[in-house]
Every structure is written in C-alpha cells, then in structure tokens.
C-alpha positions in Angstrom: 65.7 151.6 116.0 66.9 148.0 115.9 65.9 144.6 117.1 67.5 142.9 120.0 70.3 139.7 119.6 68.7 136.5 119.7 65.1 137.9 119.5 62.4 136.1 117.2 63.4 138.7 114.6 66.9 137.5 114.6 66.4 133.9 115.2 63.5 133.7 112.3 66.0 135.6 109.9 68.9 132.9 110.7 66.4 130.2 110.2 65.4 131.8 106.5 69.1 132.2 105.7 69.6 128.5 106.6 66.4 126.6 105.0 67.3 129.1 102.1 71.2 127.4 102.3 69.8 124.0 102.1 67.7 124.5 99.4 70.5 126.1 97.1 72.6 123.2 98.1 70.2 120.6 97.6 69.7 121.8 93.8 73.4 122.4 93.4 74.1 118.6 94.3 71.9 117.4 91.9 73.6 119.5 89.0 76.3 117.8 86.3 80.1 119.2 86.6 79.4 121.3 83.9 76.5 123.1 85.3 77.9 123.3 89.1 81.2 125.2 87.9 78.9 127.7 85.9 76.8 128.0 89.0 79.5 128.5 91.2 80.4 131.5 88.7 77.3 133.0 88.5 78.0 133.7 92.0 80.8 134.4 92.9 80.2 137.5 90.8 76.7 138.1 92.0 79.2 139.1 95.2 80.8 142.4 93.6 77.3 143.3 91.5 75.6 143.3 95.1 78.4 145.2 96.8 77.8 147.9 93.6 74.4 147.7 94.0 74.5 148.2 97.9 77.2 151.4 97.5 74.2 152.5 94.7 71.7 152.7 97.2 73.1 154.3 99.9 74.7 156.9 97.4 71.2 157.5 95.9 70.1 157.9 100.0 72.3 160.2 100.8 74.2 157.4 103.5 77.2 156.7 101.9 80.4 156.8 104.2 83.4 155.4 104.9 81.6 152.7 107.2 79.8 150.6 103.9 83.2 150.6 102.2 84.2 146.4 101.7 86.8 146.5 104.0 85.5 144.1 106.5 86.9 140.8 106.5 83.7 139.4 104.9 84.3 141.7 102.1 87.6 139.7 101.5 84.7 137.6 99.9 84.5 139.8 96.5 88.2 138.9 95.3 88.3 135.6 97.1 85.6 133.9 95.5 86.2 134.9 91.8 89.4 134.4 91.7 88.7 130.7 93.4 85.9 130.1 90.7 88.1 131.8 87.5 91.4 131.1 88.3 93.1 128.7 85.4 96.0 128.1 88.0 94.5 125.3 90.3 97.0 126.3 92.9 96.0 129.9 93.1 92.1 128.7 92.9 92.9 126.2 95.8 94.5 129.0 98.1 91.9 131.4 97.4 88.9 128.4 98.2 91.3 127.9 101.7 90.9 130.8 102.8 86.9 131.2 102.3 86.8 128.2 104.0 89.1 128.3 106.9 88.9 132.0 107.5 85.3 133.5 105.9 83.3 130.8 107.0 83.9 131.1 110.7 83.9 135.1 110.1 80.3 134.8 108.5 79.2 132.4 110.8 79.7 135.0 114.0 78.5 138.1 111.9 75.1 136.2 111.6 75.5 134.9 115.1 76.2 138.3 116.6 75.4 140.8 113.8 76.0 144.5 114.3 73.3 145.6 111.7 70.2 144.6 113.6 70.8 147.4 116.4 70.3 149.9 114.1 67.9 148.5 111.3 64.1 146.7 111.1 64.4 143.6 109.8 62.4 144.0 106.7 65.1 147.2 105.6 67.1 147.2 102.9 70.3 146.6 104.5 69.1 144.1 107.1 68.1 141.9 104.3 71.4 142.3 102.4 73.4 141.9 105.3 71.5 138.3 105.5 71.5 137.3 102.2 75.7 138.8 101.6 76.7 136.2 105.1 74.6 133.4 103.7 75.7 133.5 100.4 79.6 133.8 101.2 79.0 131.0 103.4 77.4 129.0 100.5 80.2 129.8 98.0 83.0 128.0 99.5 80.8 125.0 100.7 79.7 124.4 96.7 83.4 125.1 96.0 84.8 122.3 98.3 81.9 119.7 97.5 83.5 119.8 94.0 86.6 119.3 94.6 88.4 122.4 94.3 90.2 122.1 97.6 92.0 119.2 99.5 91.4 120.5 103.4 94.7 119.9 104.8 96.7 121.2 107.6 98.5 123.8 105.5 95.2 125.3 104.6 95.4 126.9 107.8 98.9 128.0 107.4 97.6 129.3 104.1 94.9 131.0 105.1 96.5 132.9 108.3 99.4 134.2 105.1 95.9 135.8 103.7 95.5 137.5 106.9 99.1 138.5 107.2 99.1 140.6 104.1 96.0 141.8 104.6 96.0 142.9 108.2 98.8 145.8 107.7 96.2 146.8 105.0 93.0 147.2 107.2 95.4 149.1 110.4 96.3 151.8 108.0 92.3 152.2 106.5 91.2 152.0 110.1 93.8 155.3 110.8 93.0 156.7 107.3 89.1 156.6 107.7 89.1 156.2 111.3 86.9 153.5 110.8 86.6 150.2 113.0 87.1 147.4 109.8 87.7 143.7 111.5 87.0 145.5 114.8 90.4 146.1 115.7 89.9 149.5 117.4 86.8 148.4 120.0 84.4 145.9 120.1 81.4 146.7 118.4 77.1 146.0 119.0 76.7 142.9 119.8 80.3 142.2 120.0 80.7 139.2 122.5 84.0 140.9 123.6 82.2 143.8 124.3 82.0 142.8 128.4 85.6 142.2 128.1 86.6 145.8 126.6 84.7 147.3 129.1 85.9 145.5 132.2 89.6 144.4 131.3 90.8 147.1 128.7 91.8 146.7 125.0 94.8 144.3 125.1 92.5 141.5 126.9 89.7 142.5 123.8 92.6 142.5 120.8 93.7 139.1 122.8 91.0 137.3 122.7 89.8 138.5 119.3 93.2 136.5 118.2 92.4 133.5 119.9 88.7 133.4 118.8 89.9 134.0 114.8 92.3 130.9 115.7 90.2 128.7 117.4 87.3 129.4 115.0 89.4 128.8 111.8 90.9 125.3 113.5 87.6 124.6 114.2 86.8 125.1 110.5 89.6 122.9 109.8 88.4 120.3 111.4 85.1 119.8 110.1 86.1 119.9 106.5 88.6 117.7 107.1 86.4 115.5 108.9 84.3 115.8 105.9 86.8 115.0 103.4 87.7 112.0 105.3 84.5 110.5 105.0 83.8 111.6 101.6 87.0 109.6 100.5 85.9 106.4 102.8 82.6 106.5 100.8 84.6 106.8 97.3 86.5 104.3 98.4 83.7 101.6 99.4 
C-alpha cells in the first residue's frame, strides 16, 4: 500500500522536512528574545493540538486503536516541550530541553530515517504527512530551544536524560502488556526497523541488545554535537 525505504518518495519527503527546517530556523534567528520565546510557545503547544487533532481523525475514520495512542518515545515530545517552554523553574525547563535534545532528537532523527508509516501509507495521506511534519517539528523545538540559551549541553545532560528514560521505561513495558502494543519497539523490530535482519537471524536478546546500544551511542552522539556547538558559540561570544 506503501512506498519503499529510501525511494524518491521518501527521500523527496526528507528533503521538504529539511528545506522546511531551515527556513523556520532562518526566520526564528532573525526574531528579538521577546518574539523567539513566544514562538517557541506557540509550538510547543501546536504538539498536543496536533496529537488531538490526529486522535480526531482517525476517531471520525473509524481507525482509532491502541497503536495511534502517544506512547512512542517521540510522543514524550507533548509534555517535554511545554513544560521546557512554560516552566518558571529554569532547572526543570533545562532538564526537560536535555532530554529533547539528547534523547528525542536522535529518536526523530531515525523515525524519519527509517520510518514505519510509509509501508503502509501514500505519501500524500493524511498520516504520512503528519508523521513528517510531527518528526520535523520535534526536531525543530529543542534546536530553537538551545540556540536561546535555555540549556548548557554538558555531560550530565546525558545522565539527565537516560533518568527520563528510567522512569519512563517501566511505564511503556506495562502499556506494551496492557495493549499488547509494540511502543519504543521493545517487543520486535518493526518495518523498516534496521534491527529487523538481526531479530530474525540472532533472536530477541541480540535485537533488545543492540536497540540499547544504538539509544546510547545515538544520544552521545547528540551530546557531542551540541556541545561542539556550544563550544564554538562561546569562542565567538568571547572574540
């Protein structure tokens, strides 16, 4: 029903998601203080509004099951980001902007890389587009977020982060019995998992073990750049 992974259909969707990015952030960089905090605002509660109006949809449909409920770690994105953007405590807005840097990022960044949705939807469908648009936009959010200086990337942003996941990880095992669901893929590897050759050939402990390692190195990885980022940012303040 779908499109294949890496196909032009794919490819030209990452490419709109990306010039669309760009754009966004170009304006956002020429905003005032003032405006950019408002901005940054507007959407992180654009992010529950379009969860509610997806859940609308499929409702209306007929589709609604326990698969479209925002349990995904993506999803983490609707309490993340307002509470980063709202928060009068500048320690509680800094953990919350940690962890949408150093754990949805790299999460977003595979979903569009290997994204489930496009097996079973055309591009130009309703959820195909709002899969796009959700990834790119809780990609956006923390990158706005740590341009104005709501975060100071450090080391014990990752520590910080991997608490997040912690608490929430007992959370998503019990929905995934509950619903008997797959949230965070912790049961199998889903389409277009990359682990997928991995479940099939080596069994689920390889899959689960290199599912850990991949949400570890991708999260350093994270790390790194924004810190590499900072660094320069400061040795241009500093000039």
């Amino acid at each position: 029903m779908g499109y294949e992974l890496f196909s032009a259909e794919h490819i030209v969707s990452l490419l709109i998601i990306l010039v669309l990015n760009i754009i966004l952030y170009s304006a956002f960089c020429k905003m005032d203080g003032k405006k950019q905090n408002i901005f940054i605002k507007i959407c992180a509660l654009i992010l529950p509004v379009l969860e509610a109006f997806k859940i609308a949809v499929l409702v209306i449909q007929g589709t609604f099951d326990a698969q479209y409920f925002p349990l995904y770690l993506c999803s983490v994105g609707i309490l993340i980001f307002p509470v980063a953007a709202f928060a009068k405590n500048k320690r509680i807005a800094e953990y919350a902007t940690e962890a949408g840097i150093i754990m949805i990022i790299p999460g977003s960044l595979m979903a569009l890389l290997f994204p489930n949705w496009i097996g079973f939807y055309q591009p130009f469908s309703f959820l195909s587009i709002y899969s796009y648009l959700w990834h790119g936009l809780i990609i956006f959010i923390p990158v706005c977020m740590w341009k104005m200086g709501k975060v100071s990337i450090r080391f014990e942003s990752i520590i910080h982060s991997f608490i997040v996941l912690a608490i929430l990880l007992p959370i998503v095992i019990i929905c995934d019995q509950v619903f008997r669901m797959n949230y965070w893929f912790l049961e199998r590897p889903d389409l277009n998992n990359p682990f997928l050759f991995i479940y099939q050939k080596y069994g689920y402990t390889m899959y689960i073990t290199c599912i850990i390692l991949l949400a570890f190195i991708m999260c350093t990885l994270s790390y790194l750049l924004f810190s590499f980022l900072q660094k320069r940012r400061k040795g241009r303040e500093n000039e």
